[in-house]
C-alpha positions in Angstrom: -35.5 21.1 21.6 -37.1 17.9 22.6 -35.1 14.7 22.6 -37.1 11.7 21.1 -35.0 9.1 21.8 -34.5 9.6 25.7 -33.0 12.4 27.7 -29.7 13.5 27.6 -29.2 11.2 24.2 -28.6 13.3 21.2 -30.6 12.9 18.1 -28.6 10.7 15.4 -29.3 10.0 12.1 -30.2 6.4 12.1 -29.8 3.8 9.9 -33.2 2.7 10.0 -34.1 5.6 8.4 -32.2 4.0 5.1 -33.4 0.2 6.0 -35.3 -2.1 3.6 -37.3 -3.7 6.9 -38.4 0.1 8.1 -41.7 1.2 9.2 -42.2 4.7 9.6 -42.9 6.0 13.2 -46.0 5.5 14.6 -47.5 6.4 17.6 -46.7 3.6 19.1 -43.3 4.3 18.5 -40.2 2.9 16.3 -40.8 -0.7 14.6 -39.7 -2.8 12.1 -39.9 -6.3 10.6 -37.2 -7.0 12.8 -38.8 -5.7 16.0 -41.9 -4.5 17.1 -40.2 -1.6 19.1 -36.7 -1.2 17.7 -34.1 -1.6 20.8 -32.7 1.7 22.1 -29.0 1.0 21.3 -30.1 0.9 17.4 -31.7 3.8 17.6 -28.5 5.9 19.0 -26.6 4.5 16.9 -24.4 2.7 19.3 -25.6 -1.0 17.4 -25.7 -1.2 13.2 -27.8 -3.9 13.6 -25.4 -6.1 11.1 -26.0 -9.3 13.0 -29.1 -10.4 14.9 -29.9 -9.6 18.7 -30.4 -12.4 20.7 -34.1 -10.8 21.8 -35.1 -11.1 18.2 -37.6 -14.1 17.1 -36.0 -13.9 13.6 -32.8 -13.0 11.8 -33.7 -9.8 10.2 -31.0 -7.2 10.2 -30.3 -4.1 8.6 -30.9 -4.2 4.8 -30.5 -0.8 2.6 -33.5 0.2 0.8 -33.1 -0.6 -3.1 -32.7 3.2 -5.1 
């Protein structure tokens, strides 16, 4: 099975999946209203993206989608 996120990381269910600010992948790959390309470490997982990144030019973060 191919990895999408990079080799050798495995596939995680992210949060982004569940955020309010979410755009669906594209080709050009993962974005958000956040982030044009959403960083790598959100996308494993490794950052809930609770507080902003100090790359970001706004203070977006991780909002769940309303049911």
């Amino acid at each position: 099975m191919s990895d999408i996120i990079g080799k050798n990381e495995p596939l995680v269910k992210i949060a982004c999946n569940y955020c309010l600010h979410y755009h669906r992948a594209n080709m050009a790959g993962f974005s958000c209203d956040a982030f044009k390309a959403i960083p790598r470490e959100i996308l494993t997982g490794k950052n809930d993206h609770s507080k902003p990144l100090p790359e970001q030019n706004n203070k977006i973060v991780y909002e769940p989608k309303k049911k």
